[in-house]
C-alpha positions as CSV (number, residue, x, y, z in Angstrom):
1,X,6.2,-24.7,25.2
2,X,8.4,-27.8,24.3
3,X,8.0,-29.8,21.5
4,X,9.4,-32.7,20.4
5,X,10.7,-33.6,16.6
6,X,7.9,-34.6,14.4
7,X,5.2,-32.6,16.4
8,X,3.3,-30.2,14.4
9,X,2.5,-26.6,15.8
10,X,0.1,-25.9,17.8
11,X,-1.1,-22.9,16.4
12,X,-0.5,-21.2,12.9
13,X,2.0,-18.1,13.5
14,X,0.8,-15.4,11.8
15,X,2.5,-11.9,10.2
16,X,1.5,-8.5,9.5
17,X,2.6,-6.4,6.6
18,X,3.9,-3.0,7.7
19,X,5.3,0.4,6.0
20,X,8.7,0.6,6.7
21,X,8.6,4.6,6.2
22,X,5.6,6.4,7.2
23,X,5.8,10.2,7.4
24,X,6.9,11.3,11.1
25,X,4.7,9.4,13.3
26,X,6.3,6.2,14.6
27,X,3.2,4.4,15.1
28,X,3.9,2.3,11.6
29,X,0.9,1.3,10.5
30,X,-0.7,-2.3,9.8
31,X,-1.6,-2.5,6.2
32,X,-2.3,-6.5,6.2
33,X,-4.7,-8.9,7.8
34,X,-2.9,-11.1,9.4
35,X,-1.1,-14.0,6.8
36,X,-0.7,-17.4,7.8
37,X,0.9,-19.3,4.7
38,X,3.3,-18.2,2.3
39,X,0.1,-17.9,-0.5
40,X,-1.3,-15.7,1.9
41,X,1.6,-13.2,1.9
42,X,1.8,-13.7,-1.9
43,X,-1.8,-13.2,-2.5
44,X,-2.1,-9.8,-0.5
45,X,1.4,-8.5,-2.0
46,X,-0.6,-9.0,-5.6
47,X,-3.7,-6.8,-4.2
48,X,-1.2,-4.0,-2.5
49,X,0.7,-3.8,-6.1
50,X,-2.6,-3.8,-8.1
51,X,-3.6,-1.1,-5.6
52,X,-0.5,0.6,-6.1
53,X,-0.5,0.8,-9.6
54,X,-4.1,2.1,-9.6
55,X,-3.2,4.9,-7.5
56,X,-0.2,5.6,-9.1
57,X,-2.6,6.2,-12.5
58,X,-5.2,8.3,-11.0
59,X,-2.4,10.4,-9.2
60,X,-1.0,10.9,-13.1
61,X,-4.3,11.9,-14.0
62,X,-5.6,14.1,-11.3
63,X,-1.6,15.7,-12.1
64,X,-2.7,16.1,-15.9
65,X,-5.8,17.5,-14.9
66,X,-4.2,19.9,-12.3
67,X,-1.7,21.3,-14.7
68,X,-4.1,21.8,-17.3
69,X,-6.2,23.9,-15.0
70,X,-3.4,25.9,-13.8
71,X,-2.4,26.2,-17.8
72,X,-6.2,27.4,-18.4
73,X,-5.9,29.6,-15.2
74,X,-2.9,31.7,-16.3
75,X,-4.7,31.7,-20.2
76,X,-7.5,33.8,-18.5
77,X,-5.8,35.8,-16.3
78,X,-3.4,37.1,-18.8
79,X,-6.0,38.2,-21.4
80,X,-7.6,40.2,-18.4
């Protein structure tokens, strides 16, 4: 397609937020819709952080939780 200076695209490119590392499969998957405009990109960075950081604190708790189970685990088997 040419274009000439001054013309304006004819279509919006678009992107697609991948994970560069993703276990052993090299199909990477697509974790974005696709993202037209710089606010776009910034907008869905903010929801994958805020999502993030909510994992991140239920992983920490489901951990918690896990240890003290095992803690409560070996407490009962030991009195046995």
């Amino acid at each position: 397609m040419t274009m000439k200076k001054g013309d304006s695209l004819p279509f919006d490119p678009q992107v697609h937020i991948e994970l560069k590392r993703w276990g052993m499969n090299r199909d990477v998957p697509v974790i974005s819709p696709a993202l037209m405009s710089e606010a776009e990109i910034d907008e869905q960075i903010k929801f994958m952080k805020d999502d993030l950081d909510a994992v991140g604190k239920r992983a920490k708790a489901a951990l918690v939780r896990a240890k003290q189970r095992t803690i409560d685990l070996v407490k009962t088997r030991s009195t046995d």
